[in-house]
C-alpha positions in Angstrom: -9.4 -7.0 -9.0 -6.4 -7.2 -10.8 -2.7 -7.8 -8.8 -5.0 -8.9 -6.2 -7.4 -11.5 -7.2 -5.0 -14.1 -7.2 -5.3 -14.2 -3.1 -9.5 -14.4 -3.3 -10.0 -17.4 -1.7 -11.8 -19.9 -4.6 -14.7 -21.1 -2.3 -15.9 -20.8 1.1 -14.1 -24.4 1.9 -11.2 -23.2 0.8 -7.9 -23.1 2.7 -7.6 -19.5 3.9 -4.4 -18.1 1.7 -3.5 -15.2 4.2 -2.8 -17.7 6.9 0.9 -17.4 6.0 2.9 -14.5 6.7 5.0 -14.3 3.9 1.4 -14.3 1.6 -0.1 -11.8 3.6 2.9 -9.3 3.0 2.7 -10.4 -1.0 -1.2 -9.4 -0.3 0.2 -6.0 1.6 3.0 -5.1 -1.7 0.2 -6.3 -4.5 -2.5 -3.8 -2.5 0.2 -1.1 -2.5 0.8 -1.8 -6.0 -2.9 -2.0 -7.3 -4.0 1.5 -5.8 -1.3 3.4 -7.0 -2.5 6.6 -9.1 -0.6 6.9 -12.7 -1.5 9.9 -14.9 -3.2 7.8 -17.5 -4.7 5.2 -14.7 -6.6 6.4 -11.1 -6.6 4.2 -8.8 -10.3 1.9 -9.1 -13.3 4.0 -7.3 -16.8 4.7 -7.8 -17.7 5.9 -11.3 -19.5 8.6 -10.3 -20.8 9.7 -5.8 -24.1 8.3 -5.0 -25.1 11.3 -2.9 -28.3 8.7 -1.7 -25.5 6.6 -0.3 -23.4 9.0 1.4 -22.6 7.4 4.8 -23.6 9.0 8.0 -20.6 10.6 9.8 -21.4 9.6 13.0 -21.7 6.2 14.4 -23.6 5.7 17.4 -24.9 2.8 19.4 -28.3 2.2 19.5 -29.5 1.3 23.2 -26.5 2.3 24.9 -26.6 5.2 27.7 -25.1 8.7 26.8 -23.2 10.6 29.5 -23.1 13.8 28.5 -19.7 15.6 29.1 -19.7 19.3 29.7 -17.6 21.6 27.4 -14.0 22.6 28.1 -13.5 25.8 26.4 -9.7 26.9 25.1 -8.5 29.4 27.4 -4.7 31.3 27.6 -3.0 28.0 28.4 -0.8 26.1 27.6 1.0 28.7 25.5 2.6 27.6 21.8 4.3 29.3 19.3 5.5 26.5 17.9 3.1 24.1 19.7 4.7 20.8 19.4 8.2 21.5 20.6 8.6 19.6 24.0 12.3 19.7 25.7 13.0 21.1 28.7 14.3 24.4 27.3 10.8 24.7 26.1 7.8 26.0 28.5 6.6 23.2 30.6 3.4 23.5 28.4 4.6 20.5 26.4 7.3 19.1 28.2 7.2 15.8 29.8 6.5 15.7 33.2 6.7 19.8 32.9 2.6 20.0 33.6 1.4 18.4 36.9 -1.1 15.7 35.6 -4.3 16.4 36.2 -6.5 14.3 38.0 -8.5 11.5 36.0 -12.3 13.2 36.6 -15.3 14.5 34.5 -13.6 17.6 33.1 -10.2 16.6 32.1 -11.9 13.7 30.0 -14.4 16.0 28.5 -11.0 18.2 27.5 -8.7 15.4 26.1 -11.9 14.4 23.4 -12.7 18.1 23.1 -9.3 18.5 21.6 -8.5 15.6 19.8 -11.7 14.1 18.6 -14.9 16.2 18.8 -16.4 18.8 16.1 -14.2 22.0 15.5 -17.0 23.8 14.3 -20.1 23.3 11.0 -20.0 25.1 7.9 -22.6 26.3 5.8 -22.9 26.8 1.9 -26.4 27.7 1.0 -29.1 25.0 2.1 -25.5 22.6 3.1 -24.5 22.2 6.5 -21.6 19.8 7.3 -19.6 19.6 10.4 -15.7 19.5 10.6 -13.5 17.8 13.6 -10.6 18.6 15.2 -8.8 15.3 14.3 -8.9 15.6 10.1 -9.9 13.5 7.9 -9.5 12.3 4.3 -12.5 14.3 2.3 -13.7 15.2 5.8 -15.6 11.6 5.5 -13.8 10.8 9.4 -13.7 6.4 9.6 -11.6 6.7 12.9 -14.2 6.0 15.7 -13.1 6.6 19.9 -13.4 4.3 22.4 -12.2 4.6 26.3 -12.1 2.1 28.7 -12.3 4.3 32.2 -12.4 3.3 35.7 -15.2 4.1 38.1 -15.2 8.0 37.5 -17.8 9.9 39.7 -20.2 11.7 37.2 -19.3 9.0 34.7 -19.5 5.8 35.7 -19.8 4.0 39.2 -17.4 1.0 37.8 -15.0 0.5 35.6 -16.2 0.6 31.7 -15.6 0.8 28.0 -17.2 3.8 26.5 -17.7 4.7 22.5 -17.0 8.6 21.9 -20.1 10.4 20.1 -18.9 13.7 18.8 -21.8 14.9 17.7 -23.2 15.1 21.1 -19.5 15.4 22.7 -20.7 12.5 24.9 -20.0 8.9 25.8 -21.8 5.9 25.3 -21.9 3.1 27.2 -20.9 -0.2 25.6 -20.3 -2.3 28.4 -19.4 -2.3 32.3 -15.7 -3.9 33.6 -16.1 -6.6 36.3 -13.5 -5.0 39.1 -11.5 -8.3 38.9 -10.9 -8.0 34.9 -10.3 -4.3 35.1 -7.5 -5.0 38.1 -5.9 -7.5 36.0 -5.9 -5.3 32.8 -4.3 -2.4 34.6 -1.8 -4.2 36.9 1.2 -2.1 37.1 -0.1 0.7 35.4 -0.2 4.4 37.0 -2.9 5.7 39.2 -4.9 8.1 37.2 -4.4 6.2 33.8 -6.9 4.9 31.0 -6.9 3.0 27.4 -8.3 4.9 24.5 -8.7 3.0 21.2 -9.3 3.8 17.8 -11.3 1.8 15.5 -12.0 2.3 11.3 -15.6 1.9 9.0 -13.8 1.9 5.8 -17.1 2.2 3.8 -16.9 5.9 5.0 -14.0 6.3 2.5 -14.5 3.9 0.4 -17.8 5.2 -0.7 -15.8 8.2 -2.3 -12.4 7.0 -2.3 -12.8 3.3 -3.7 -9.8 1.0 -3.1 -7.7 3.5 -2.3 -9.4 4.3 0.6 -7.7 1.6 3.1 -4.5 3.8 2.9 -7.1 7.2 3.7 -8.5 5.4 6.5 -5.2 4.5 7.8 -3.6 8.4 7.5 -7.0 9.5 9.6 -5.6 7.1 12.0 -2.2 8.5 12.9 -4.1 12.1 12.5 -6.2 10.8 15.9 -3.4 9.3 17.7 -1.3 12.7 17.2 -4.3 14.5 17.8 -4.9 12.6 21.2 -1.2 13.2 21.8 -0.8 16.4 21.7 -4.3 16.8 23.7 -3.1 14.5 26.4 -0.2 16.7 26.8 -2.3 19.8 27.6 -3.6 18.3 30.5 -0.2 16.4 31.6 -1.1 13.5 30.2 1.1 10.9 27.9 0.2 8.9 25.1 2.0 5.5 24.2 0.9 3.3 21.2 1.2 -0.4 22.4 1.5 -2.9 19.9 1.7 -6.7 20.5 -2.1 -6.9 21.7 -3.7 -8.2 18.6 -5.7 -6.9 16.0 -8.4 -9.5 17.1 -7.6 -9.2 20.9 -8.2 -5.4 20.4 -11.9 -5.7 18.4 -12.8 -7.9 22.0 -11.7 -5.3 24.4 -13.8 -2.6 22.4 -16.5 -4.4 21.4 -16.5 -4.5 17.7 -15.9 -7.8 17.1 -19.3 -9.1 16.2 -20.0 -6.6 14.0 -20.1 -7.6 10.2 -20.4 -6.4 6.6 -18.9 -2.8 4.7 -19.9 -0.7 8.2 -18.2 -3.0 10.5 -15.5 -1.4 12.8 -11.8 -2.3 11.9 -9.7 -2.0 15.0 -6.8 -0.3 14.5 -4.6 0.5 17.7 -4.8 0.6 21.6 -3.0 4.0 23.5 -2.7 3.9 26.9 -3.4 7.9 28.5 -1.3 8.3 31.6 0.0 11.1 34.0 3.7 11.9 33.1 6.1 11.0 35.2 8.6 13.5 36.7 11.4 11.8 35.0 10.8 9.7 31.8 12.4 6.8 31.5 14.6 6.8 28.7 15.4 3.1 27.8 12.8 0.8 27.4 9.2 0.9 28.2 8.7 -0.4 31.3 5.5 0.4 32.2 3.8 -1.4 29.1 5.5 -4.0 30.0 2.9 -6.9 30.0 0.3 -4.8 29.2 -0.2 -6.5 25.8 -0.4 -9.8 27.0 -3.1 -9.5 29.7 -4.8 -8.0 26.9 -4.7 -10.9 24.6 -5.3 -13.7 27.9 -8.5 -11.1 28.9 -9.8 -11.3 25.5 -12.8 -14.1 25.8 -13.4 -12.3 29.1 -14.4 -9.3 27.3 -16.1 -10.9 24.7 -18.5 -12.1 27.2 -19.2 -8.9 28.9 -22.9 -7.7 28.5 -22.2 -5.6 25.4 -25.2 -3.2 25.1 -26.3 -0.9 21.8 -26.7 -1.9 18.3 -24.7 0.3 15.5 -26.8 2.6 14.1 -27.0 1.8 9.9 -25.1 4.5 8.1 -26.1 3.8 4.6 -29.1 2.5 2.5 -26.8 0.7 0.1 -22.8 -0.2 -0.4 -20.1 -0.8 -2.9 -18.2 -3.9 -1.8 -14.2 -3.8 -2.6 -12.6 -6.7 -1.9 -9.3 -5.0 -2.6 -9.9 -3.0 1.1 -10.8 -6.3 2.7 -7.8 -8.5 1.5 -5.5 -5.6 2.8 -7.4 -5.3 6.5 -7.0 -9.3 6.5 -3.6 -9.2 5.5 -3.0 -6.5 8.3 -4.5 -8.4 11.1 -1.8 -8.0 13.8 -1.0 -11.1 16.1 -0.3 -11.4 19.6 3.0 -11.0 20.7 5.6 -9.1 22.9 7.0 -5.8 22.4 8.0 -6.3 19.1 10.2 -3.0 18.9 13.8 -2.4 19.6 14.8 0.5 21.7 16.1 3.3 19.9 18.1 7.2 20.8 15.7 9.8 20.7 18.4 12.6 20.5 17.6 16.1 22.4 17.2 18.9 20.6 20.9 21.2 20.6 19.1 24.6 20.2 16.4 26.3 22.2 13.0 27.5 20.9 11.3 30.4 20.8 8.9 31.7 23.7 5.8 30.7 23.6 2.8 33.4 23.0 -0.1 31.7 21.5 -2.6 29.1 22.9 -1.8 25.7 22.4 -5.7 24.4 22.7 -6.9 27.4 20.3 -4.7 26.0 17.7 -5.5 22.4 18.1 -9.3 23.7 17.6 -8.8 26.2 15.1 -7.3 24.0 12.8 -8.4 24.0 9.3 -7.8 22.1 5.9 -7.6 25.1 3.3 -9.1 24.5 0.0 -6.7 26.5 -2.1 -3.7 28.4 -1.4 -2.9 31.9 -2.9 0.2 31.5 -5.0 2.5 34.6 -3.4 2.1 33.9 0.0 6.0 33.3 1.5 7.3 31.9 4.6 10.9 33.4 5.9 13.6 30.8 6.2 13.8 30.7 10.0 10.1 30.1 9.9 10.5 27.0 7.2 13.8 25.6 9.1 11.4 25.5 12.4 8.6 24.1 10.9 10.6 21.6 9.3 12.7 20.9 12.8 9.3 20.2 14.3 8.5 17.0 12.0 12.5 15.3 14.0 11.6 12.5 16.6 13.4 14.3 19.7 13.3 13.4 22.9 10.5 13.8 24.6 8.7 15.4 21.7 4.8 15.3 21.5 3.2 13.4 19.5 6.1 11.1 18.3 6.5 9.9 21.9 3.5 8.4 21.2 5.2 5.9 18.8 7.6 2.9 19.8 9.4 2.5 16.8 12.5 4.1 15.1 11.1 6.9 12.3 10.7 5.2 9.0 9.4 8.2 6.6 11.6 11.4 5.9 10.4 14.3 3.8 10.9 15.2 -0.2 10.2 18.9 -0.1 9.9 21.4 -3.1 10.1 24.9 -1.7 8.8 27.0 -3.4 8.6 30.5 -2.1 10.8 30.6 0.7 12.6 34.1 2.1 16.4 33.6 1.6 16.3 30.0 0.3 17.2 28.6 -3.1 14.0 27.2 -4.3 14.2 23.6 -5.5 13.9 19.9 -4.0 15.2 19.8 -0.5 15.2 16.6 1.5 14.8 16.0 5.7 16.4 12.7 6.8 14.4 11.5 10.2 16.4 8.9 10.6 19.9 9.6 10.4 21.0 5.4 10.6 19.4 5.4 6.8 20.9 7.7 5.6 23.5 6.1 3.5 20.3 3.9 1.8 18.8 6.9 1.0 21.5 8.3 -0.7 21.9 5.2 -2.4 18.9 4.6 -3.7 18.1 7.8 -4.9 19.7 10.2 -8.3 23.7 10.1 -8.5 23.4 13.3 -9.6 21.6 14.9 -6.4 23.8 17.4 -4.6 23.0 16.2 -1.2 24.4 20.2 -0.1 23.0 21.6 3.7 20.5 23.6 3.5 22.1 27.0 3.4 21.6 29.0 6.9 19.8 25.3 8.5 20.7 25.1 11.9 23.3 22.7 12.8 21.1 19.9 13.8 18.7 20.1 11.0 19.5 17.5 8.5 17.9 19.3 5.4 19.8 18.5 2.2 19.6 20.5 -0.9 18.9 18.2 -4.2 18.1 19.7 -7.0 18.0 23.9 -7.1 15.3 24.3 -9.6 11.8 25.6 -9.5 9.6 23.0 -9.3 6.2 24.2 -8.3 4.8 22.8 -11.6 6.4 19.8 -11.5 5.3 20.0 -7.5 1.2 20.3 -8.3 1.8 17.9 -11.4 2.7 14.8 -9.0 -0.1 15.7 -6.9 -2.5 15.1 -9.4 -2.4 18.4 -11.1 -3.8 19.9 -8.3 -2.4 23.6 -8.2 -2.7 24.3 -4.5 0.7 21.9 -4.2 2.4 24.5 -6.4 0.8 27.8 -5.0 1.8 27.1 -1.4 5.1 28.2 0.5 5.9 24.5 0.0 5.0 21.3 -0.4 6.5 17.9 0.7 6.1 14.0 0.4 6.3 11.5 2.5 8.6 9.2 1.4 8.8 5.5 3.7 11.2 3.1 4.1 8.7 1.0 2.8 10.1 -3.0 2.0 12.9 -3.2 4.9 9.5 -2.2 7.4 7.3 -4.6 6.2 10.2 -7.1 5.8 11.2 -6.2 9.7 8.3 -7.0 11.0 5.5 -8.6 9.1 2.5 -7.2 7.0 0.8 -6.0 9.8 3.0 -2.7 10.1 1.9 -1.7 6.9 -0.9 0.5 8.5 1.5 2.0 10.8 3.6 3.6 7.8 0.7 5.6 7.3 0.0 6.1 11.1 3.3 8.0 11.1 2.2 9.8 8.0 -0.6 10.6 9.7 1.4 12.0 13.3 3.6 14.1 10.8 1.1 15.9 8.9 -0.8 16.4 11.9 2.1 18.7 13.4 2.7 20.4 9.6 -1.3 21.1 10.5 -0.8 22.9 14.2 2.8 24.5 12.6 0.6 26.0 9.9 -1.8 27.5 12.3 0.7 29.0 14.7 2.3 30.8 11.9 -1.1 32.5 10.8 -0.8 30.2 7.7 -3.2 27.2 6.3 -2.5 23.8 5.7 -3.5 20.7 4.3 -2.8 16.8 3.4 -3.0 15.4 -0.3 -3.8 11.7 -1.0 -3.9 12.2 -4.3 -0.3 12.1 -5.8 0.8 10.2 -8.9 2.6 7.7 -6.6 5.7 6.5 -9.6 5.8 9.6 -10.9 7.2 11.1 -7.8 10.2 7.9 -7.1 11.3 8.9 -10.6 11.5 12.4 -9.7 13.9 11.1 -6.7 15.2 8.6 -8.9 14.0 5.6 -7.2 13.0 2.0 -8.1 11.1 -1.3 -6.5 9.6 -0.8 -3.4 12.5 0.0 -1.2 11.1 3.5 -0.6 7.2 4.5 -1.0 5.8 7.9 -1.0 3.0 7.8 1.0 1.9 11.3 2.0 1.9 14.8 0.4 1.4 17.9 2.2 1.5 21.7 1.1 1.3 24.9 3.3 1.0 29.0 2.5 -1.0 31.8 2.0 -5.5 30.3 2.0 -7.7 31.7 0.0 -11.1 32.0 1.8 -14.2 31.1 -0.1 -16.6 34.0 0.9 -19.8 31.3 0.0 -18.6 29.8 3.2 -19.9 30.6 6.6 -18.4 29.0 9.9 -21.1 28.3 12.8 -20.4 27.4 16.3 -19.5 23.4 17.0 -22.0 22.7 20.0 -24.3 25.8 19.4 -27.1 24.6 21.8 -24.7 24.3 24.6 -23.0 27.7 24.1 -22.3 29.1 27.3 -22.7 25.4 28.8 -19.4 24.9 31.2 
């Protein structure tokens, strides 16, 4: 166990040691600490895959009805070239209150799960057959389960209800039906036409491959589905908001998942509340959350006694137990509690983009994690700069609308093969207050130049003007596709003043925000005709000292490359639903 055994409670009468805050953020920095990767140390996993083992990808619930939801094919809108950019000099596609909402019925839920959290397509390698999702997913192992809770929908369900999302059969199941008194109480105030998705976790699914390490993987995956239901939403009019001050605890009730125990239980992670766009956005506070939280937490026994129904289908003969994973998801546990974020400027973006010309829901379900890049493929510097502008916080920008705090990662980027640009080690400040601890904190001798031919309101920084594609795929655990990209990038968080701010609970939400970023690097990737893909696996103090940083002030979290894929021709792609193919 290591940094972590300390916090093992001795006996079962023991006094629990993560009652205190202040231990359960020593828990959160000694995790952190203990599945770091080193060159001469991985982090602890399995010794070697016990393919007998291998946990099914797809939970379902044993008992419970399926609704079946009919297909919503991409079609020729919305239109993207640059999908994710969302101010009003952009087409309405993605602008905030630039769609009309559409109405809350069969179809436009069967579209929001289509293109956010169903299968993309299978592939096939000889005798292998495995299926891929739109949301991605750490080794393609997928921990982040759906849930709605809908009110009475013709074709769905005659009352309110909380349903569990079943990819596999692009359906939902029903967990449990909403008394109309509960359900009016839990929306109060909120829009006609909205709904509550959650998102749940089974570490085991990553931990079978991933060991301790795996909390962090299950946590990326996380902010993969809340951008990817973002971005989805926004398609069909529809906004995504992230409400925290519920309860971890409070949460598992209003889903169901709180009676479930052992390595395949459900983790809860976070609660989104789906709802029409307004014509005008309010641009202070959040108003209509407001409260939301707390009815949550006061309706929590109510839900608890609803007539849950299913049993959780078993997804693996036998498990590997680490107790690293459940200190950290204890540790986490969020309490109950008000809005717990300040309001802070989401500034507009001072240039406009370019027209739009491909299909924003074609993207989304194109998407692909490329197994190795080429090594020559080159990205011109306008292309790079937009990409790049794409990651910033703006206004009104899907997904990071989706999420109520102030940005808290910014980007260490090596470019590598970049039209017109110096190669070397660039750096992208999201959050321009921090700057100045940034600079601080990182090499004197960094030249901290603009980005020559940036746009104005761009804050990319030249460091160091060197080529470091070895030094790149080195970090990354000598993986050569970080190197043989156009470029590749880490995530670097403000890691101690986060956890500090607001307790160990927002720990998971650094990679959540990971998670949202890579997830428009993904879409950006595909609009350009390029491939993309996230990297767990980094030497995590190798790449401070690269930036010259020391403690825990700043963490990387996150790598990501993009360029030229390689296709392996052993490979075929087959259809995601093909028994329903032609289905409407």
């Amino acid at each position: 166990m290591g940094l972590l055994s300390r916090f093992s409670k001795a006996s079962s009468g023991a006094a629990d040691p993560l009652a205190d805050p202040a231990q359960r953020k020593r828990v959160v920095y000694a995790y952190h600490e203990q599945t770091k990767h080193h060159p001469y140390r991985f982090a602890a996993g399995p010794y070697e895959l016990d393919w007998a083992s291998q946990p099914d990808p797809f939970r379902r619930w044993i008992g419970a009805d399926l609704v079946r939801l009919d297909r919503a094919p991409p079609g020729s809108e919305p239109l993207a070239s640059r999908p994710l950019d969302s101010d009003p000099l952009y087409p309405p596609a993605l602008a905030e209150g630039g769609v009309p909402p559409a109405a809350l019925e069969p179809r436009a839920i069967s579209q929001l799960l289509f293109d956010s959290l169903a299968l993309s397509a299978w592939k096939q390698a000889g005798a292998s057959k495995w299926a891929l999702r739109v949301n991605p997913s750490s080794g393609n192992l997928h921990p982040t389960e759906g849930y709605l809770l809908l009110p009475a929908i013709a074709g769905i369900s005659a009352g309110p209800a909380v349903f569990h999302y079943a990819p596999a059969e692009h359906g939902l199941e029903l967990r449990a039906e909403i008394p109309a008194p509960t359900w009016r109480e839990l929306t109060a105030g909120l829009p006609p036409g909205s709904l509550l998705a959650g998102l749940t976790s089974i570490h085991w699914r990553e931990a079978w491959k991933y060991g301790e390490r795996a909390f962090r993987y299950c946590q990326h995956d996380a902010g993969h589905a809340v951008a990817a239901l973002s971005i989805a939403a926004a398609a069909l009019g529809w906004k995504v908001e992230l409400l925290d001050g519920a309860g971890t605890l409070e949460l598992g009730a209003l889903l169901g998942v709180f009676a479930e125990a052992g390595p395949e239980a459900e983790s809860p992670e976070c609660l989104l509340l789906v709802r029409p766009c307004a014509p005008v956005e309010p641009a202070a506070a959040r108003p209509i959350v407001t409260g939301l939280a707390s009815r949550v937490a006061a309706l929590a026994p109510a839900f608890r006694a609803l007539d849950w129904r299913g049993r959780a289908n078993d997804l693996s003969p036998e498990h590997v137990e680490w107790e690293a994973i459940e200190l950290a998801a204890r540790a986490c546990v969020e309490p109950p509690s008000e809005e717990p974020y300040a309001v802070w400027p989401r500034p507009p973006r001072a240039t406009a983009p370019e027209p739009a010309t491909t299909s924003l829901r074609r993207i989304v379900r194109q998407r692909r994690s490329c197994l190795a890049l080429d090594g020559k493929t080159a990205m011109s510097a306008s292309a790079f700069f937009r990409v790049l502008e794409s990651t910033l916080p703006r206004a009104g920008r899907f997904p990071f609308n989706a999420l109520p705090w102030s940005p808290r990662l910014h980007l260490a980027v090596f470019a590598h093969r970049i039209d017109g640009l110096q190669p070397g080690l660039y750096w992208l400040q999201r959050d321009p207050d921090r700057l100045a601890a940034v600079r601080a904190a990182c090499r004197a001798e960094f030249l901290w130049e603009r980005a020559a031919g940036a746009p104005e309101d761009l804050p990319l920084r030249l460091l160091l003007p060197l080529d470091l594609r070895r030094v790149a795929a080195q970090v990354s655990c000598n993986q050569d596709i970080a190197g043989d990209g156009a470029f590749s990038l880490g995530m670097i968080a403000d890691f101690e003043r986060s956890i500090e701010e607001h307790g160990a609970w927002f720990y998971p939400r650094l990679f959540w925000e990971a998670g949202t970023i890579g997830q428009v690097l993904y879409l950006e990737a595909e609009a350009l005709g390029l491939r993309a893909t996230g990297i767990g696996c980094f030497f995590d103090d190798p790449v401070h000292s690269i930036l010259g940083l020391s403690g825990r002030a700043f963490q990387s979290l996150y790598h990501f490359t993009m360029g030229g894929a390689v296709e392996d021709p052993r490979l075929s792609t087959l259809p995601a639903y093909p028994e329903r193919e032609g289905a409407g």
